[in-house]
C-alpha positions as CSV (number, residue, x, y, z in Angstrom):
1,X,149.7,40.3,254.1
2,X,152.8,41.2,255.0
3,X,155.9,38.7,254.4
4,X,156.9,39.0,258.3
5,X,154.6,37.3,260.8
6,X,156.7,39.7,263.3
7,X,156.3,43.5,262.9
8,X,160.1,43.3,265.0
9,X,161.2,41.0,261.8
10,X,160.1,44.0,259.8
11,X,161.7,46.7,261.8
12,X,165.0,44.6,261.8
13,X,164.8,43.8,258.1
14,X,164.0,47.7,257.3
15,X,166.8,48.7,259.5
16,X,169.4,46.9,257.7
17,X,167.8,47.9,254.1
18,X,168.9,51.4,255.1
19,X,172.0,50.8,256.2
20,X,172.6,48.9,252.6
21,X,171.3,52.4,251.0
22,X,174.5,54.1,252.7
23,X,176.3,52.4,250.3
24,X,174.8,54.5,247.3
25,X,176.8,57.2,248.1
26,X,174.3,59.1,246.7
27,X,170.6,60.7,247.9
28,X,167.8,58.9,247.5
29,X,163.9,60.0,247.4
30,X,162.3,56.7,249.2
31,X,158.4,56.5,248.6
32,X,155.2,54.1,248.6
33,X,152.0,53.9,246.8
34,X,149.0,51.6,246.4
35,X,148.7,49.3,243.7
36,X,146.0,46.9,242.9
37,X,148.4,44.3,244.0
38,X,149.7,46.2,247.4
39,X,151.9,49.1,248.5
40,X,155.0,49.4,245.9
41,X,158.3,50.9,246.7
42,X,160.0,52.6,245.1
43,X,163.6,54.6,245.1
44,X,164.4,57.5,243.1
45,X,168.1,58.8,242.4
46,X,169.4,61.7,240.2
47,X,167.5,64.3,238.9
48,X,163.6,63.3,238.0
49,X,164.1,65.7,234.4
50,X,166.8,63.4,233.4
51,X,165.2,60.2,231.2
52,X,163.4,57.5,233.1
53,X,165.4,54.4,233.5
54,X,163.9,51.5,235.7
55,X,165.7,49.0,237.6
56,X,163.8,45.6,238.6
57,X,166.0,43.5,240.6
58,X,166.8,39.6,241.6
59,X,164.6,37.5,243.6
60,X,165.0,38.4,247.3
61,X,167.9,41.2,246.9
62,X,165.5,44.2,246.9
63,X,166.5,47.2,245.2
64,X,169.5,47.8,247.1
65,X,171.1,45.4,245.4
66,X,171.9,48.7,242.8
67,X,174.6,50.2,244.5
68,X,177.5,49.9,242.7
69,X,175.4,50.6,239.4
70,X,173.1,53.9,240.2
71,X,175.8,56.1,240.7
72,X,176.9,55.6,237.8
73,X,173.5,55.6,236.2
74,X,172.3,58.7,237.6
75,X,174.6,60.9,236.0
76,X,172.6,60.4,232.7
77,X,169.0,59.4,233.5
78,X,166.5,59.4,236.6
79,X,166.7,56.1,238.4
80,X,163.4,54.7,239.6
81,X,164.3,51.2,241.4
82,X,161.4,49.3,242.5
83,X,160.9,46.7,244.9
84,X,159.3,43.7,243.6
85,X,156.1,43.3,244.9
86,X,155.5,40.0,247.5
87,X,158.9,39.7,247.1
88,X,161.3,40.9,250.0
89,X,162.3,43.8,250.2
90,X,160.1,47.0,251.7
91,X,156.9,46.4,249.1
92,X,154.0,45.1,250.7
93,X,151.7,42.6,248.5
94,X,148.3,42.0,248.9
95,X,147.8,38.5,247.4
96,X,150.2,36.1,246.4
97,X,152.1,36.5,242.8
98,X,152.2,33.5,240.9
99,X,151.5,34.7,237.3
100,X,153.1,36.6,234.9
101,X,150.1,38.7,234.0
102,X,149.9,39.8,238.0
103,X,153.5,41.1,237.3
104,X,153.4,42.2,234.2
105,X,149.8,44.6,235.3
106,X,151.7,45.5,238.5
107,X,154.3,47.7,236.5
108,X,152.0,48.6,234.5
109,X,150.3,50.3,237.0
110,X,153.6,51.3,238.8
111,X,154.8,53.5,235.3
112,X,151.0,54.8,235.3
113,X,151.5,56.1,239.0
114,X,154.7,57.4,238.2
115,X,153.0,58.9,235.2
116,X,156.2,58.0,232.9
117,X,154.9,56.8,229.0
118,X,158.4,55.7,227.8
119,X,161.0,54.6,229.8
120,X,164.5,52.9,229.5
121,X,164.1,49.2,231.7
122,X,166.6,46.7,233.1
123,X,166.7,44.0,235.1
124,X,168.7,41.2,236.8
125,X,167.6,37.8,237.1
126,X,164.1,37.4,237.7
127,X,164.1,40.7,237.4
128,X,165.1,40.6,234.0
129,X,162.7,38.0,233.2
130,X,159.6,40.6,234.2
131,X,160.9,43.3,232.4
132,X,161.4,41.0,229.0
133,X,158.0,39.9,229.7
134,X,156.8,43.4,230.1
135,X,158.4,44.5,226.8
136,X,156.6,41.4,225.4
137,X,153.4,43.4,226.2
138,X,153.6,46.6,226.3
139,X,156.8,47.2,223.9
140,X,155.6,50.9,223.3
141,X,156.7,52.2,226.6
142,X,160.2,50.9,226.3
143,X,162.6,52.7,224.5
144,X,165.7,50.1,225.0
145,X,165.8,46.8,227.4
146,X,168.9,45.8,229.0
147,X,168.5,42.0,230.8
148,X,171.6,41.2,233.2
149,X,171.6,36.9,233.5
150,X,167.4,37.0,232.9
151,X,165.8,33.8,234.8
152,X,165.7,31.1,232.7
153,X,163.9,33.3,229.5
154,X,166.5,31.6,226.8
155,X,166.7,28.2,228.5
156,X,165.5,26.2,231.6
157,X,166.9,26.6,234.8
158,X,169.3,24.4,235.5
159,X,169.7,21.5,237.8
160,X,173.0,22.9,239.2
161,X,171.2,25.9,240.4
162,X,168.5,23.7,242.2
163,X,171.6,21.7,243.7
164,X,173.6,24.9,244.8
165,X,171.6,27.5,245.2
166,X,168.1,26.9,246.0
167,X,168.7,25.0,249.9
168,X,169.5,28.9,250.8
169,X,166.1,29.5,249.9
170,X,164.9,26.6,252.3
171,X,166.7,26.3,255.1
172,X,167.3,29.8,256.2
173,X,170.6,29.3,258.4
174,X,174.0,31.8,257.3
175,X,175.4,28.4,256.4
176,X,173.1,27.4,253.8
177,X,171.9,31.7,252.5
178,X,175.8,32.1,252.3
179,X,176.0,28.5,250.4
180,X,173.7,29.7,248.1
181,X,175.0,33.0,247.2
182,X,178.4,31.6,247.0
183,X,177.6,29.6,244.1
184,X,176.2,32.7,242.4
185,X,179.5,34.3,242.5
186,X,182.2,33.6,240.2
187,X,184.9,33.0,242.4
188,X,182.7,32.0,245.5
189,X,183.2,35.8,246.5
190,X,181.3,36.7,249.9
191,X,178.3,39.4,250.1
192,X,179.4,43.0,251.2
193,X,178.9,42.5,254.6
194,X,176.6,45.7,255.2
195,X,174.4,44.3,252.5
196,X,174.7,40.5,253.4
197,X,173.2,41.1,256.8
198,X,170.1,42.7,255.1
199,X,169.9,39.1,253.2
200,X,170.4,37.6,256.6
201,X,168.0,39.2,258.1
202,X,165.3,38.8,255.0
203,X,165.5,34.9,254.7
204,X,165.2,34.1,258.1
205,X,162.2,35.9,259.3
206,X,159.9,36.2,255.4
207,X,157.6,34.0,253.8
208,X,157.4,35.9,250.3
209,X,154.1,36.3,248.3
210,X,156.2,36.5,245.5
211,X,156.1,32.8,243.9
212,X,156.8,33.3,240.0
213,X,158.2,30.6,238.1
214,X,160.2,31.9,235.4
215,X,159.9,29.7,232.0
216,X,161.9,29.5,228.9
217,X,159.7,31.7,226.5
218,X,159.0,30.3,223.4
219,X,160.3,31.5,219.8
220,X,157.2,33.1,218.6
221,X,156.6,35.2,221.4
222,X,159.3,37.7,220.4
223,X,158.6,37.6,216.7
224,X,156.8,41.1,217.4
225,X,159.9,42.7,219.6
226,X,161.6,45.7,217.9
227,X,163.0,47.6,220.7
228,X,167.0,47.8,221.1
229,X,167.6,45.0,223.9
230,X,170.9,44.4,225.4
231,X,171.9,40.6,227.2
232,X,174.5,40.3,229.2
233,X,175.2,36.9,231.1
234,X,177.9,35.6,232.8
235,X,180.3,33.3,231.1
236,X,180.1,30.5,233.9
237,X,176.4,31.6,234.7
238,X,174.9,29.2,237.2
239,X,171.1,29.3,236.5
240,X,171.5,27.7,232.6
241,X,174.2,26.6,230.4
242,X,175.4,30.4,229.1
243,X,176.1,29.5,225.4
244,X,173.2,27.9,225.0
245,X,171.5,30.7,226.4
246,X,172.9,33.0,224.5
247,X,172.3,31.1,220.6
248,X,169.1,31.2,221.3
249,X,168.9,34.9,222.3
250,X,170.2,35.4,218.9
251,X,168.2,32.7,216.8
252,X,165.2,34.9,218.7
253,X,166.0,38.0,219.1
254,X,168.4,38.5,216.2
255,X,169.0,42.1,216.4
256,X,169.8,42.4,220.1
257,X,173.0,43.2,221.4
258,X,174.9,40.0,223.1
259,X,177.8,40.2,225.6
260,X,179.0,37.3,227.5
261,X,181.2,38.7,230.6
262,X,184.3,36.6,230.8
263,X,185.1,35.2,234.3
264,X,181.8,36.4,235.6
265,X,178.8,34.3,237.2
266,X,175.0,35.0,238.1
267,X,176.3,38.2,240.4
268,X,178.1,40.2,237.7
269,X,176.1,43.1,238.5
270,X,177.9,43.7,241.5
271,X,181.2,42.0,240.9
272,X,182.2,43.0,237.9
273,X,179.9,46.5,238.2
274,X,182.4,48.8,236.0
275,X,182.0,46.4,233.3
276,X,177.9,46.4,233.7
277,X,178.1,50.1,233.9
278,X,179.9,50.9,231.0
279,X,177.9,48.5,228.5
280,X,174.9,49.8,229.7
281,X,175.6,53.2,229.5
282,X,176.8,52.7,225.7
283,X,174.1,50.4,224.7
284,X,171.8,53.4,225.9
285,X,173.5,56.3,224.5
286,X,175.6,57.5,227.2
287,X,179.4,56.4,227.4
């Protein structure tokens, strides 16, 4: 079931996902494996003895979207950055996702193949809303969670994001993608052009499987969370109002660490990536 109704859509997409992984800097061990829920990729950086961390990234960005992060990351720990399964990117689903237990068994299964029992996880986005409802689940296998601007999670998503940002996702002209991830930025900052083309190229020729609808999570579902967490949101963050985002984090989640980036929108991760870097690296032990 395969996203691209063209094998040449494919091809192109894939073409210009490896030019984006140029802009690493770094190696990177590129591999697939079966899943109950399709063929899962994955890329590995640094050295595999190092501690586990996982990266789950935003809705259509795949995990190239990482590169101004892993290098940094793979000094301390061994990177694992998966592709989010039906969503685009170079995983292949089976079935469509719509529910949060089809994700939440997916990486399951995905740590199991990697045969890795505790792991460090973060995530951007909706990517930060599966690993948060991950640790929900299966808390023992975390050791810390980090959650850069997590999909809705605290609060709703916003009209303003439906209004700005989700025509890109409809009508899949450069006008309207380049709309869309303009209003993610915080100064309406354009896509690196290597990696923009790979969005390009995604949108106009996909029909994900991946359909997941992330929902504010109610109050007594992280009454039983004791891991370290880390939230980080952007102080003009398009996808929900950020303070209100963040008081609730910390009426629910009282001993997680919160930091609100100043001047920085949904795309922090990549615009203001030194910042990202260095909290993260703190917050998990390495500064």
């Amino acid at each position: 079931m395969d996203i691209f109704s063209e094998a040449h859509h494919r091809e192109q997409y894939e073409k210009c996902y490896d030019e984006s992984l140029k802009l690493f800097g770094i190696p990177a061990n590129s591999f697939k494996f079966e899943t109950t829920f399709g063929l899962t990729h994955v890329l590995q950086f640094g050295d595999p003895k190092l501690p586990p961390l996982i990266l789950i990234h935003g809705y259509a960005m795949s995990s190239a979207i990482w590169y101004p992060n892993v290098p940094a990351f793979a000094k301390q720990y061994a990177v694992y950055a998966i592709d989010i399964i039906g969503d685009i990117g170079k995983s292949i689903a089976n079935q469509v996702i719509l529910q949060t237990e089809q994700v939440v068994e997916w990486l399951h299964e995905v740590l199991d193949y990697l045969q890795l029992d505790k792991v460090y996880l973060a995530g951007h986005s909706i990517g930060g809303y599966i690993s948060l409802r991950y640790a929900l689940t299966h808390q023992s296998r975390i050791i810390k969670l980090v959650l850069y601007a997590p999909a809705a999670s605290f609060h709703r998503l916003s009209l303003k994001f439906f209004y700005y940002a989700f025509p890109g996702f409809l009508f899949h002209t450069e006008k309207w993608i380049d709309r869309a991830f303009g209003s993610l930025s915080s100064h309406n900052k354009p896509l690196n052009e290597v990696f923009r083309q790979q969005i390009i190229a995604g949108f106009q020729h996909s029909v994900p499987l991946f359909r997941l609808y992330p929902l504010k999570i109610d109050e007594e579902q992280f009454a039983s969370l004791k891991i370290p967490v880390l939230i980080m949101i952007g102080e003009t963050e398009l996808l929900y109002p950020a303070k209100k985002a963040m008081d609730y984090a910390r009426k629910v989640l009282p001993h997680a660490q919160l930091l609100l980036v100043a001047g920085a929108n949904h795309s922090f991760i990549f615009e203001q990536a030194n910042v990202v870097n260095k909290a993260t690296l703190t917050f998990l032990g390495y500064s």
